[in-house]
One Martini backbone bead per residue (centre of mass of N, CA, C, O) as a GRO file, in nm:
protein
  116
    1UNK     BB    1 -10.882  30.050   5.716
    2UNK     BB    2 -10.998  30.158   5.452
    3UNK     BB    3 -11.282  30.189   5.555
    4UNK     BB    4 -11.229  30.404   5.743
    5UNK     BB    5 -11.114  30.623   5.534
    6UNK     BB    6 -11.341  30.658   5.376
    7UNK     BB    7 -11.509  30.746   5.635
    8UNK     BB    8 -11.350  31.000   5.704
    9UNK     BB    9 -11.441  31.134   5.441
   10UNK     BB   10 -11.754  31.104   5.447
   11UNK     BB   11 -11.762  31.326   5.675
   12UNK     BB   12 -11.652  31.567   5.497
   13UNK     BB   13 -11.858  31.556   5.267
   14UNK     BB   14 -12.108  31.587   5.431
   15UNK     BB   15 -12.054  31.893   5.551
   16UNK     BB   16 -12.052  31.993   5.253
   17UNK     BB   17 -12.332  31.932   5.193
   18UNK     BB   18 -12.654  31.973   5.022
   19UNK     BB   19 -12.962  31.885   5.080
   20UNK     BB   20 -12.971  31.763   4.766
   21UNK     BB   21 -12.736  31.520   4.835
   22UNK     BB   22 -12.798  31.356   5.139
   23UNK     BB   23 -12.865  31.084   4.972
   24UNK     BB   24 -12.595  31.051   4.900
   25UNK     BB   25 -12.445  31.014   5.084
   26UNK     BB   26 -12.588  30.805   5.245
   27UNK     BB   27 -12.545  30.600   5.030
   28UNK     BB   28 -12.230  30.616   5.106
   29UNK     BB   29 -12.284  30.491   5.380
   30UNK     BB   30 -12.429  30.212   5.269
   31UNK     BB   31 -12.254  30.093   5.121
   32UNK     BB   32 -11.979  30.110   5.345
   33UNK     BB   33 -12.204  29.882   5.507
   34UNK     BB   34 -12.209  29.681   5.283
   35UNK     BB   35 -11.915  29.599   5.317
   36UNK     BB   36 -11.844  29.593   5.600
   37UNK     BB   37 -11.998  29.315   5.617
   38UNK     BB   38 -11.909  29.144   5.434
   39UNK     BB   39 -11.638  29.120   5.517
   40UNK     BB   40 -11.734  29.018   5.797
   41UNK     BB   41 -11.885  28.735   5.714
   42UNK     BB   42 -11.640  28.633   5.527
   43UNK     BB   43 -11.463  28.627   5.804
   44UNK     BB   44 -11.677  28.410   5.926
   45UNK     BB   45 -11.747  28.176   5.674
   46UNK     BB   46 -11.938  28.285   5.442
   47UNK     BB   47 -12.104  28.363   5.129
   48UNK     BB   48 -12.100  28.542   4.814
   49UNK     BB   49 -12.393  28.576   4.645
   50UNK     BB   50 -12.303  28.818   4.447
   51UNK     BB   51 -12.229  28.773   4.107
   52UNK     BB   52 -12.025  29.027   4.051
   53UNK     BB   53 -11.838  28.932   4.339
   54UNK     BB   54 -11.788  28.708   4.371
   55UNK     BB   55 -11.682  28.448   4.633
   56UNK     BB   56 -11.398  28.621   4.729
   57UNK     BB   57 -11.384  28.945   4.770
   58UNK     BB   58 -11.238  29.258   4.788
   59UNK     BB   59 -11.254  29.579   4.857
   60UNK     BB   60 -11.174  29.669   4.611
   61UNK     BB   61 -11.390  29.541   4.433
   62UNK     BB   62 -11.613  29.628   4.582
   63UNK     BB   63 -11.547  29.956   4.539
   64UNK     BB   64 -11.550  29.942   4.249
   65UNK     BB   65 -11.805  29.856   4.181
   66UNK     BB   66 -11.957  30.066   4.343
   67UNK     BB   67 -11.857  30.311   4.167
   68UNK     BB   68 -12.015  30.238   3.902
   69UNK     BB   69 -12.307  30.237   4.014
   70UNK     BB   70 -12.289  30.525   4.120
   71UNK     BB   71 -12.197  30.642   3.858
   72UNK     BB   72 -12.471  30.603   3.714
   73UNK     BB   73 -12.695  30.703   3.909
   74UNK     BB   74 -12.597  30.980   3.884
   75UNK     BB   75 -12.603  30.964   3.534
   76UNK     BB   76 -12.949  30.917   3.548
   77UNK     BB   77 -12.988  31.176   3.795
   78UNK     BB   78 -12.907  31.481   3.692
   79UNK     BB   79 -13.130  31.565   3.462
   80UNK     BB   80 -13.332  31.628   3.709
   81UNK     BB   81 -13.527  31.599   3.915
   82UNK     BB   82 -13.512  31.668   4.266
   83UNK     BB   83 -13.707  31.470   4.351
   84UNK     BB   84 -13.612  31.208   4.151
   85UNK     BB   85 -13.341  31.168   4.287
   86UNK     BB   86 -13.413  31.153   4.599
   87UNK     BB   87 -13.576  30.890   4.520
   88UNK     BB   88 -13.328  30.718   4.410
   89UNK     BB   89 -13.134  30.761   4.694
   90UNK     BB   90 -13.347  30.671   4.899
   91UNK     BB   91 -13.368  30.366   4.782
   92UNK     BB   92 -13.060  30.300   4.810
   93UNK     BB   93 -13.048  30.316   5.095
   94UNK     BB   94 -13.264  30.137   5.183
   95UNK     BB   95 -13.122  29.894   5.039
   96UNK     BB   96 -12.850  29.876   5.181
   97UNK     BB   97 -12.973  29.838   5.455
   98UNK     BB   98 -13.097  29.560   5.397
   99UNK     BB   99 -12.819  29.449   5.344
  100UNK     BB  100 -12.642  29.506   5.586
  101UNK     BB  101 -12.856  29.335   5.764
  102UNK     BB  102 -12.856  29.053   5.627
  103UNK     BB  103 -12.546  29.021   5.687
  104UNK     BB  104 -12.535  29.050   6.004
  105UNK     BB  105 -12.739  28.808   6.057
  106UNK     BB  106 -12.525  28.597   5.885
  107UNK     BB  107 -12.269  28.629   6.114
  108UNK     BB  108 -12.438  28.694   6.433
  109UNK     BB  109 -12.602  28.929   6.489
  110UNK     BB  110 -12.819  28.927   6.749
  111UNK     BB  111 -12.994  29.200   6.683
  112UNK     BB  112 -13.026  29.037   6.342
  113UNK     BB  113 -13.184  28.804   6.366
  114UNK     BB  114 -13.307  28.586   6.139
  115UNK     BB  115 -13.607  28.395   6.112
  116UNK     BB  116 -13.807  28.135   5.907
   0.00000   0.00000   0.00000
């Protein structure tokens, strides 16, 4: 529920969102999807892989996590040129994005299953 809330910010202020911002909010929209996927695997009997979040995060630690992340990101990337922040925050979109489809395929969603 607290992740449905966050994403209809996110629908809010991606209207508000400038051009230059666009790759910013979308990274805020990848992180939200490998959280809620992450927490989806979890409920379904996954182990949390990454040591940041220890073995069974919740929510709110999260994104507590992923906000201290992205305000990193944003405070190294304020005072760049802007072809180079939106470089900085399309890896990161692209990055999260491959990080909750591996999350998907390893919860059984099989759209995403990967296997090797």
């Amino acid at each position: 529920m607290k992740l449905a809330a966050l994403l209809v910010i996110l629908v809010f202020t991606g209207g508000c969102a400038s051009s230059g911002s666009r790759w910013e909010i979308a990274a805020l929209g990848a992180a939200l999807a490998d959280i809620g996927s992450t927490g989806g695997g979890l409920a379904n009997g996954a182990r949390e892989a990454n040591p940041i979040y220890g073995q069974s995060p919740s929510a709110e630690k999260m994104l507590a996590i992923n906000l201290g992340v992205y305000t990193g990101v944003w405070s190294m990337t304020r005072n760049r040129d802007e072809v180079i922040q939106q470089r900085m925050w399309r890896n990161v979109t692209i990055l999260r994005l491959l990080v909750t489809g591996w999350n998907l395929s390893q919860s059984g969603c099989a759209c995403f299953k990967f296997t090797f």
